[in-house]
N, C-alpha and C positions, 0 to 999 in steps of 0.2 A: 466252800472249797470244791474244785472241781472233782468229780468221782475218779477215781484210777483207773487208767487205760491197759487194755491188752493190747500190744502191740506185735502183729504178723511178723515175723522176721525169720521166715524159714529158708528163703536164698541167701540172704546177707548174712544169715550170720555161720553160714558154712561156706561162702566162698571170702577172696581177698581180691576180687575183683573193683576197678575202680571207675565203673562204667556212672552216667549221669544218675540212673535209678539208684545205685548203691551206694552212691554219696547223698543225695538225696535222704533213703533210708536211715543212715547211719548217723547222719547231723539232727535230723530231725528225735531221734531216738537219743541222743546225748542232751537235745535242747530242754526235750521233758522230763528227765530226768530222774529223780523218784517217784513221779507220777507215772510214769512207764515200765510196764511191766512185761520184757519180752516172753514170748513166745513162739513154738515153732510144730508143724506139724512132726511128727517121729514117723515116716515111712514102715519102720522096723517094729516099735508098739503098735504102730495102727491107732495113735490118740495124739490129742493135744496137751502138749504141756509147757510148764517155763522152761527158760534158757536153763544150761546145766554151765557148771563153771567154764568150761569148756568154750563152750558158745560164745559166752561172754567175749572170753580173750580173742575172738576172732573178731567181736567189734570193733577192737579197739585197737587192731595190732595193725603197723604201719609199714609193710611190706604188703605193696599190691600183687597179685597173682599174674601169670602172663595169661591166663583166658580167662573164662564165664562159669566155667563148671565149679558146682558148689558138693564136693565129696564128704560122704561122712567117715570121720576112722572105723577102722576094721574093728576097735574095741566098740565104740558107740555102737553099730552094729549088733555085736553080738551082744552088746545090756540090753537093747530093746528089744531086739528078739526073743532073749531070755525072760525080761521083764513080761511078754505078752504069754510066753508058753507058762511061765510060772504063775500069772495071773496076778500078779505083784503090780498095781499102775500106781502112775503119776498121783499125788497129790489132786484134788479137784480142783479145776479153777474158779475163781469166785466169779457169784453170780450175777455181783451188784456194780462189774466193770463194763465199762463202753469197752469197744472193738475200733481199731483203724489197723488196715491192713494198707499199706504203702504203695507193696512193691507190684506186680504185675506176677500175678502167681498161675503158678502150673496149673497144667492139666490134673494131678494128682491132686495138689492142695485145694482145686476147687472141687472134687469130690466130698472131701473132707468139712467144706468150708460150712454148710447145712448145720453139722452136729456144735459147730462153733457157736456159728448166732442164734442158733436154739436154745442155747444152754445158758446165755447170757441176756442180759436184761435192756443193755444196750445203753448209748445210742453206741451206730455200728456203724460205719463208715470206711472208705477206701479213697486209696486218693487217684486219681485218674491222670497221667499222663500226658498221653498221645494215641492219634491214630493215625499213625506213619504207615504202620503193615498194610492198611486201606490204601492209603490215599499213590503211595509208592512202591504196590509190592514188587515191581521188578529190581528194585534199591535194596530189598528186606528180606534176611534170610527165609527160605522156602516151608522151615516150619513155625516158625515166626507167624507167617504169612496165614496157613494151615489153620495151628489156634487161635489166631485175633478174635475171627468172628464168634467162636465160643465164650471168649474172653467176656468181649463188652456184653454177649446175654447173660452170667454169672453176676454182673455187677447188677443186675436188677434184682436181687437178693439184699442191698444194702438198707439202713433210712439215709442214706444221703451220700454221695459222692461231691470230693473237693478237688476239681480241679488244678492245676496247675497253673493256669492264666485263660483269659477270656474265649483265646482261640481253641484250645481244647475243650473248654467248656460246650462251645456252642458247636461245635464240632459232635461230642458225644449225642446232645440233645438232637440235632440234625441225624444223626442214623438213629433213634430210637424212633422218630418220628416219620423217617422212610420206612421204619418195619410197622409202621401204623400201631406203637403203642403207645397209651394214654399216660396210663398209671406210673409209670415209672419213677424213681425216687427225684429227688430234689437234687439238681446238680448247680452248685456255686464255686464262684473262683477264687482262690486264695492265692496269689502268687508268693515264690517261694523266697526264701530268705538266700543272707549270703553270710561268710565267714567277716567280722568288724578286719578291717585293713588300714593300717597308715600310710599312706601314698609319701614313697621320700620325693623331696625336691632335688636331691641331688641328680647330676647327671646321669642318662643311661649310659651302661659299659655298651662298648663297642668290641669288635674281636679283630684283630689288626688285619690291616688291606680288605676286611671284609665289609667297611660301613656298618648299618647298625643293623641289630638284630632284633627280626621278627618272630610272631610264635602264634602257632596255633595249636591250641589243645583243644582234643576232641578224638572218641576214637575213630581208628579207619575201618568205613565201612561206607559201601557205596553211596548210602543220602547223605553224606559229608561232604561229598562232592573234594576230594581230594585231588583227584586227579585234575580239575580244573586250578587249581589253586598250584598244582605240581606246573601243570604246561601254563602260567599263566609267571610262574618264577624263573621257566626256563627260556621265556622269550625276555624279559626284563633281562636277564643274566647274557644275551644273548646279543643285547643292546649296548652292554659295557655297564650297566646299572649295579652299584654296589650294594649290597646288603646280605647279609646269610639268613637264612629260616631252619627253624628251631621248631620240630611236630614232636607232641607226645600224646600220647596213647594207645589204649588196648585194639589191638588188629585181627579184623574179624577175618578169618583166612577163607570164608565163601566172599562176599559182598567188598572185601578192600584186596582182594587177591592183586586186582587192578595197579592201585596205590603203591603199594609195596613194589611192585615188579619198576613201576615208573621211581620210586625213591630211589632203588639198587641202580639204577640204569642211571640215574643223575651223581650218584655219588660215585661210582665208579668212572663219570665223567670228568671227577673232580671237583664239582661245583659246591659250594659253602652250605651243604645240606646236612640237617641231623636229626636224627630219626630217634628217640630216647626212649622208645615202647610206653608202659603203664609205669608210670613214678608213683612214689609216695605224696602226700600233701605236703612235703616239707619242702621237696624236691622241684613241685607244681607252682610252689612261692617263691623260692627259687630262680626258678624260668620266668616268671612273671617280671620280678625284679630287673631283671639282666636284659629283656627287651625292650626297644622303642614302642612299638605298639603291636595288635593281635591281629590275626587274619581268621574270623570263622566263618568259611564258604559256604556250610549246610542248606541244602536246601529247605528242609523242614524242620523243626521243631517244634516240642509242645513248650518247652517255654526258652529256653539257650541260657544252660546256667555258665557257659565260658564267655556269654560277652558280661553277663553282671561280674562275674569274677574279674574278670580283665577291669574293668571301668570303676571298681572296688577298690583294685591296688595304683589307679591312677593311669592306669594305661587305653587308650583309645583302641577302638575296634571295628573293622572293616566286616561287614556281614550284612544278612539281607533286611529290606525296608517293608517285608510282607510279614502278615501272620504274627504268632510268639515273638517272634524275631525282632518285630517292629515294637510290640509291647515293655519288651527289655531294654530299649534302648530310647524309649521315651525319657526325659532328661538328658541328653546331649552325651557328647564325649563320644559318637560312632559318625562313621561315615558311612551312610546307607545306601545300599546297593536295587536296583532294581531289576536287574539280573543279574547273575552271579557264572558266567562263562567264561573263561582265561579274559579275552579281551577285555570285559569291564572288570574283572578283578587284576589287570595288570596294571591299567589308568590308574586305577584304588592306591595301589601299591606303588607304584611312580607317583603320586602326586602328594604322597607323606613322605618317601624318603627324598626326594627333591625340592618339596618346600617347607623346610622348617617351619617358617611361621606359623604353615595351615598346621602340621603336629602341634604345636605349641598351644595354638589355640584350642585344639581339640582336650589333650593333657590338659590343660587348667578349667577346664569343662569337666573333665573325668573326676580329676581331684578335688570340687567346690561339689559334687554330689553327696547326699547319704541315702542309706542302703538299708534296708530291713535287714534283721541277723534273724540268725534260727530260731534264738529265745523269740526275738517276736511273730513270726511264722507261727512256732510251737504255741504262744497265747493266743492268737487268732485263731487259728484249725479250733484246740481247747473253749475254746469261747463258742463258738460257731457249733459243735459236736454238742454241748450244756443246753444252747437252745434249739436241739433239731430234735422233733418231736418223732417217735418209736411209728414206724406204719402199721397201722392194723395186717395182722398175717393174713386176710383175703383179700388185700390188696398189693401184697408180695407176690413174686413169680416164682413157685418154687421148682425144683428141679426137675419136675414130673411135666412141670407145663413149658419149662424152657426145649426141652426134644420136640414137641410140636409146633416149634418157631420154624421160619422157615432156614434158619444154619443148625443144624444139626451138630448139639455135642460131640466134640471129639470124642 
C-alpha cells in the first residue's frame, strides 16, 4: 500500500476562491482521500500542522468567495498565537509520509517549506503549473510577476516535480537549464483529471429571441483574453447574429479591469450578455448544461481545465490550437484556433451558431470521448510519487545556495 501523504493546503483551505489551482487542489485532495492528510503552515504558531476542523469545512463548503484572499478568523489567530507564547504545539507530524504540495505557495510558506522536507522522509513532490508570469508578465498581476522567479528556484528543493501537461513540463526544464543548472530534480507530466459527466442528448435550452447560448468560464484576467472574445461578440451582435454569452468567473480587478468595463458597456447596450461572477460547481454544471457550446479565448495555459470540462459534459470548444491548449483538446470535439483576435474568434463563433451540422458534429465527437477522473490523476501522481527515488541532500539546492542564483529571494 502506498505510504500516506502530507498534503500542502495552506491557501485553499482558508480561502472559497474558485480560481483553476483551487479546484485543482481541492479535487485532487478529495480523490485521495484517507490517504491524504491535510496540512497547513499556521503563520500565527510559526509550525506546521494538520487541518483543524475548521479547515476542513472550508474544503468542502460550496459557496465561492468573490476574490483570492485566504483570511484566517480572529479566533484561529489568537489559538495560535496563544499556542506559540504558551509553548503548547501541534502534535508532530509523522515522519514516515511523502510530501505533495499543489498549490503554488507564498513567499512566507516557502520560508517554512525547508523545516517540512527536513522533517520528513519523503518522497516530496509539488505539482507544477505554469509559467505564465514569464512568459506574459504584462497579462500578470505585478506581484505575481515580482515572485515567479523565486518561485520556480524553491522548487529545486523537491525529489521530483509533476507537471501539469507536457508544455509546462518542458517549459520548467527550459528555464532551469537557461540558469545553467544541472542537478535539478526530475520533472514529469501527468495531465490532470476531470469531474465523470453524462453528456444528455437532449436539446440545448435556448433563451427566447436570443438563439443559443454560449459560455465561457474562466476567470477575468488579462491572459484570458476577454476582451477579444467581448469585441469579437459585439461585432457578431452587430451583424444581426443571434446568440447570448454567458461568462463566469472570479475578476481580477488589476489585470481584467479591462473586461469588466467592456461587459458594463455591452450590457448597458442591451445586448444578450451575462456576467455571473465565481459560481459554485453546482451552478458551473449548470451553465454547462444550458449552452450550445464554450468559447475559451486564453492565450496561455499550463494545461485549460475549462475546455476538458466543457468536452466532459458534451459540449464543443472554441480555443487555441497551441501549447496546453492544443494538449486538452487532443481527441476531437474543439475547433482550434490559431490566433485568437476578435476577427478569428468571430468566424469561430459564426461558423457554430450558423451551421448546425458542423455543432453537431463536433457535440458527438465531444460526447463519444472519455476523460481521466481525479480518482485516476490521484493513482497516477500516487504511483509515480512510490517510485521517485529521495535525492541525496548534496544534491538538493538549499536555501543558502538558492540567494546566490542569479534571481534573488524575495
Amino acid at each position: 500500500m502506498p505510504a500516506p501523504l502530507l498534503i500542502d493546503l495552506s491557501h485553499t483551505g482558508h480561502t472559497g476562491a474558485r480560481t483553476g489551482i483551487q479546484r485543482v487542489t481541492r479535487s485532487l485532495h478529495a480523490a485521495l482521500g484517507t490517504q491524504a492528510r491535510a496540512i497547513t503552515f499556521d503563520p500565527y504558531q510559526k509550525t506546521w500542522r494538520e487541518f483543524a476542523p475548521w479547515e476542513h469545512a472550508n474544503l468542502t463548503t460550496a459557496r465561492p468567495t468573490p476574490n483570492r484572499r485566504a483570511p484566517w478568523p480572529l479566533a484561529a489567530q489568537l489559538r495560535g498565537t496563544a499556542q506559540r507564547w504558551l509553548r503548547r504545539p501541534y502534535p508532530s507530524l509523522p515522519e514516515n509520509c511523502g510530501v505533495i504540495v499543489p498549490e503554488v505557495f507564498s513567499a512566507q510558506t516557502a520560508r517554512a517549506l525547508p523545516a517540512l522536507l527536513n522533517a520528513t522522509q519523503g518522497p516530496r513532490a509539488a505539482l507544477f503549473h505554469d509559467a505564465i508570469a514569464l512568459k506574459f508578465p504584462e497579462l500578470t498581476p505585478k506581484k505575481t510577476v515580482a515572485r515567479f522567479p523565486s518561485y520556480l528556484l524553491e522548487l529545486l528543493q523537491f525529489d521530483g516535480i509533476a507537471a501539469v501537461s507536457a508544455d509546462s513540463r518542458d517549459t520548467l526544464i527550459d528555464y532551469w537549464a537557461w540558469l545553467g543548472l544541472k542537478n535539478h530534480p526530475p520533472v514529469t507530466a501527468i495531465p490532470l483529471g476531470t469531474h465523470p459527466r453524462i453528456a444528455s442528448a437532449s436539446p440545448t435550452p435556448t433563451l427566447p429571441n436570443a438563439g443559443p447560448q454560449i459560455l465561457s468560464v474562466g476567470s477575468i484576467e488579462g491572459r484570458k483574453n476577454h476582451c477579444a472574445l467581448l469585441d469579437a461578440a459585439e461585432q457578431l451582435w452587430n451583424q444581426g447574429t443571434s446568440f447570448s454569452l454567458h461568462l463566469v468567473g472570479l475578476a481580477h480587478p488589476q489585470t481584467g479591469a479591462a473586461a469588466l468595463t467592456k461587459i458594463r458597456a455591452l450590457q448597458s447596450a442591451g445586448r444578450p450578455l451575462h456576467y455571473a461572477g465565481a459560481l459554485s460547481d453546482a451552478a458551473v454544471d449548470a451553465a454547462y448544461a444550458a449552452c450550445a457550446f464554450t468559447v475559451y479565448p486564453s492565450l496561455m495555459e499550463g494545461f485549460g481545465l475549462p475546455v476538458i470540462e466543457s468536452l466532459a459534459h458534451g459540449k464543443p470548444c472554441i480555443c487555441s490550437r497551441r501549447g496546453a491548449l492544443a494538449e486538452s483538446a487532443q481527441g476531437g470535439g474543439c475547433l482550434l484556433l490559431p490566433a485568437l483576435d476578435a476577427p478569428a474568434l468571430a468566424t469561430a463563433i459564426a461558423s457554430l451558431v450558423n451551421q448546425p451540422a458542423t455543432l453537431a458534429t463536433l457535440t458527438n465527437t465531444a460526447r463519444a470521448r472519455t476523460f481521466k477522473t481525479w480518482e485516476n490523476y490521484s493513482t497516477e501522481l500516487t504511483t509515480w510519487l512510490q517510485s521517485l527515488p529521495p535525492r541525496p541532500l548534496e544534491k538538493k539546492i538549499s536555501p543558502t545556495t538558492l540567494l546566490s542564483l542569479p534571481f534573488r529571494l524575495q
